[in-house]
Each structure stands twice: as structure tokens, then as C-alpha cells.
N, C-alpha and C positions, 0 to 999 in steps of 0.2 A: 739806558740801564740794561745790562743783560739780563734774560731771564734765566731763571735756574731748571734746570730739566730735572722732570716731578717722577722722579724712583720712588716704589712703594717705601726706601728707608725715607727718601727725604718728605714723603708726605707725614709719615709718622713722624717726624721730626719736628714736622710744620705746623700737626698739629696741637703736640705737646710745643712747640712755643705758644702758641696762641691761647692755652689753655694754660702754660702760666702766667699771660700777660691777664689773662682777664682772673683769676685767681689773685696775682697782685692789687690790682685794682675796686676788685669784691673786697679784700682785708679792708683796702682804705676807707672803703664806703661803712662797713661795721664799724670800726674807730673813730670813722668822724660820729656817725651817729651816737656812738657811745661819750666820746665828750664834750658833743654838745649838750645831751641827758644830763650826764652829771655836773655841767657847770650851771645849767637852769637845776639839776638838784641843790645845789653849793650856795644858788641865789634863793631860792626860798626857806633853804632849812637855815641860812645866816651861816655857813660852814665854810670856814676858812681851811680848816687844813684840806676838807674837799675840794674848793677852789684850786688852792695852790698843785694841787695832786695832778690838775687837767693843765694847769700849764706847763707839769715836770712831764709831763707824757707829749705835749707838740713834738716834740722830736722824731716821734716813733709813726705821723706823717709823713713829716717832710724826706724821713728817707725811706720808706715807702712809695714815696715819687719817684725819687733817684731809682728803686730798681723799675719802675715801670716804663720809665726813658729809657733804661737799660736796654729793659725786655725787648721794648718797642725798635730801638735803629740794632738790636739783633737780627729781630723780623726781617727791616728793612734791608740790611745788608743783605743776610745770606738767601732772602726766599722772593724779596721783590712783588709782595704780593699786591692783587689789579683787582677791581672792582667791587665786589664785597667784602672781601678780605680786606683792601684798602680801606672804605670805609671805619670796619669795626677797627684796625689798628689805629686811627687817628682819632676814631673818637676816644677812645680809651685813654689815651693820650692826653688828650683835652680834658677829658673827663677826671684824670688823675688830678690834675692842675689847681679845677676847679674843688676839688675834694681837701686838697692842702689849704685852701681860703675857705674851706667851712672851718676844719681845723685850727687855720688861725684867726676866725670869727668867735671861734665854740674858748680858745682861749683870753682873747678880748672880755670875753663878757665873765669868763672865771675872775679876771684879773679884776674888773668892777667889781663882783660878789663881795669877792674877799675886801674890797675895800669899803662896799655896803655894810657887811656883816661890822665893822668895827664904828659906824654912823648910829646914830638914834633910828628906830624902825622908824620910816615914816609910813607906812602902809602902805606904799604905793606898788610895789611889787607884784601885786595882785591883778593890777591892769591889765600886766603881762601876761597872765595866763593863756586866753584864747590866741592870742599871737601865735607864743610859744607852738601852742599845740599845731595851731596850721603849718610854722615854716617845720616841727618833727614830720607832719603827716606829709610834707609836700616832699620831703627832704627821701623818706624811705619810698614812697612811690616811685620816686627817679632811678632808686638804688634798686626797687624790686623789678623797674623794665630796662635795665640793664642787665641785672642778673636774666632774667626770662626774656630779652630779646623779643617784649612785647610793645610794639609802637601804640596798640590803644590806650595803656596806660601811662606811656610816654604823653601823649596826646593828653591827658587828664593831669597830671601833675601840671602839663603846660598853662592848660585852664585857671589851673590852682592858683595861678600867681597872683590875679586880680583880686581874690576876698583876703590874700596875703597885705596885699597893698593897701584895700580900702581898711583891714582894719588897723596897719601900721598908723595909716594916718588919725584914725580915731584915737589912738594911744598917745599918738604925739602931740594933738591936743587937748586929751586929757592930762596931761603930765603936765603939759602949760598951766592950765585951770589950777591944778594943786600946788604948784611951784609961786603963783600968784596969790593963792588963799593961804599958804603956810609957808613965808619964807624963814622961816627957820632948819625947816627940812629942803631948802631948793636946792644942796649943794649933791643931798642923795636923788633928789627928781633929775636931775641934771644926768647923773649916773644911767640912771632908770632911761632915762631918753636915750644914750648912746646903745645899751644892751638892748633898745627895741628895734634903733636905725640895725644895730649884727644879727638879730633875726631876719629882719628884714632883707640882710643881703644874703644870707642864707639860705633865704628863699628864691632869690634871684641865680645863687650856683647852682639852686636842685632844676630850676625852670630850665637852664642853661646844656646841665646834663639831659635832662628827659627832651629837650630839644634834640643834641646831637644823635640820644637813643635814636628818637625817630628819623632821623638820617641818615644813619648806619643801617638800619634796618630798610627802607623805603627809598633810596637814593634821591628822594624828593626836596629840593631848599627847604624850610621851616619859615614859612614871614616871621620880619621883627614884629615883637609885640612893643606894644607904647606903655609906657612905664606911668604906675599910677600913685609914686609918691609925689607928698607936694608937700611936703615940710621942707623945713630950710636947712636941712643937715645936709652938705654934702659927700662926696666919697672921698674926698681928703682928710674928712672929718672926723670919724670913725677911728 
């Protein structure tokens, strides 16, 4: 690949691309978090047109991505950039990707709401809460060390995934227990289980980004972490 010879225009140039790839990318990461929020709002308040409102908005992801590929084999083309530069353009990249599967997580679970919301309350909704809040908390850690290019809190979000897991699996079989004590309501536990497996992998895309964070930043590998669901839902599932 040729390099490009770095004139004070084309650095300026290089680094207003880099500055709107990571701008692109920042939008994404506010929009996932935003409709993941409001489709766990849409699921407690029973609110259907809220629901539906998060699945009329996926779109506004998915090409959000498209310009970030964009952005990104611009970079590649004309600036060819090597070593940390390389890094952050490919995490971003990845990072994008991963951000379109919170998105279509954060929609998944609108689309149960809305279908909870017109079922009998079985009160089980509530299970979810502590979930919720860890894959939100785990989800903006990964987004605030990518925005701040901070690998320690990369490194914490990383952590994060294990009390994500252990308390998936606590929900998953709490949900069993209720589905078993109340099968009248099993059709909405059933629901309730799949919207816990989209938190859960939710949690898995933020671990994913706060991973690549800290590799972009550190040029260091990340070890695989061993994954601590053991319920029987798999990723086909969902």
C-alpha cells in the first residue's frame, strides 16, 4: 500500500476524517443507549405506542453504520493510516457493528413490550429491573471510554460482564419458577425470558466495545473472557 506524504493540508484533513469517524460513531452509541432506555421504558410503563416508536427509529442505526464504513475505507484509502491510527480506525469500525446489535437488541425487546403490554400483567417484569440497569451501566461505561480514550475504564466495563451474567442467570431462573407456579401467565414469562437473554447480549456488545477500547488504546491483545450464561436460550434464539 502506498503511503501518502503528510503536508500540513493533508494532516488537517486526516485529522478532520478521524474526527468525523469518531463523531459518527459517538451519535451511534447515544442512540443505542437511547433506545434501549426507552424500549425497557415501553416495557414497564405497558406502552405500546412507546414500543413501536423504538422499532420506527432502527433505521436511523443501521445507516449510521453505513456512514461509519463510509468514513472508515475513506481513511483507508486516501491516508493509509499505521499504528495507532490503525488501531482506533478499526476499532471504530467494529465498534460501529457492534452498536447496530445493541440497536437491534434495544428493538427486539420494544417489539416483546408491545406485545406484553396487550397480555394480562403477570408481574414479572419487575425481575428485570437489576438486569436492566447493569447491561445500561455496562453499556455507557464502554461508550464513555471510547468517547475519553480511557483504557481503565475500558478494563471495568470488561469486569462488568460477570455480575451481568451471574444475574442473567438468576432471572432466567426466576422466570422458570413463575412460568411453573402461574401457567396462565407462561405465554408473558416466556416473553420476559427472551427480553432478559437481549439484555444480556447487550451486555455482551458493550464488553465487546470496552474490549476493542482497550486495544486501540494499549496495542495489548484483551484475553477471551469465558462466558457465564448457563441457561438454555441460545444465540439463534433470540
Amino acid at each position: 500500500m502506498t503511503s501518502t506524504i503528510l503536508t500540513p493540508h493533508t494532516v488537517s484533513s486526516y485529522d478532520a476524517a478521524l474526527h468525523e469517524l469518531r463523531t459518527v460513531v459517538s451519535q451511534m452509541g447515544a442512540l443505542a443507549e437511547s433506545q434501549l432506555t426507552a424500549a425497557l421504558d415501553a416495557l414497564v410503563e405497558r406502552d405500546v405506542a412507546g414500543a413501536l416508536g423504538v422499532v420506527a427509529l432502527d433505521h436511523r442505526l443501521d445507516r449510521l453504520q453505513e456512514e461509519a464504513e463510509l468514513s472508515a475505507t475513506t481513511i483507508f484509502s486516501r491516508y493509509s493510516p499505521l499504528a495507532d491510527d490503525l488501531r482506533e480506525v478499526m476499532a471504530s469500525l467494529k465498534i460501529a457493528g457492534w452498536l447496530e446489535r445493541v440497536g437491534d437488541y434495544a428493538k427486539n425487546i420494544a417489539k416483546r413490550a408491545s406485545t406484553l403490554a396487550e397480555l394480562p400483567d403477570a408481574e414479572g417484569s419487575a425481575q428485570l429491573y437489576e438486569l436492566s440497569s447493569l447491561a445500561k451501566h455496562l453499556l455507557r461505561t464502554a461508550l464513555a471510554a471510547y468517547l475519553d480514550r480511557d483504557a481503565d475504564l475500558a478494563r471495568e466495563a470488561v469486569h462488568g460482564d460477570a455480575a451481568v451474567d451471574a444475574e442473567y442467570n438468576r432471572v432466567f431462573q426466576s422466570l422458570i419458577s413463575l412460568t411453573e407456579a402461574d401457567g396462565r401467565s407462561a405465554a408473558g414469562f416466556v416473553h420476559l425470558q427472551f427480553i432478559a437473554k437481549n439484555l444480556e447480549r447487550i451486555a455482551d456488545q458493550a464488553t465487546n466495545i470496552a474490549e476493542q477500547v482497550e486495544f486501540a488504546i494499549t496495542g495489548e491483545p484483551v484475553a477471551g473472557r469465558e462466558k457465564g450464561d448457563t441457561s438454555a436460550l441460545g444465540v439463534g434464539e433470540v
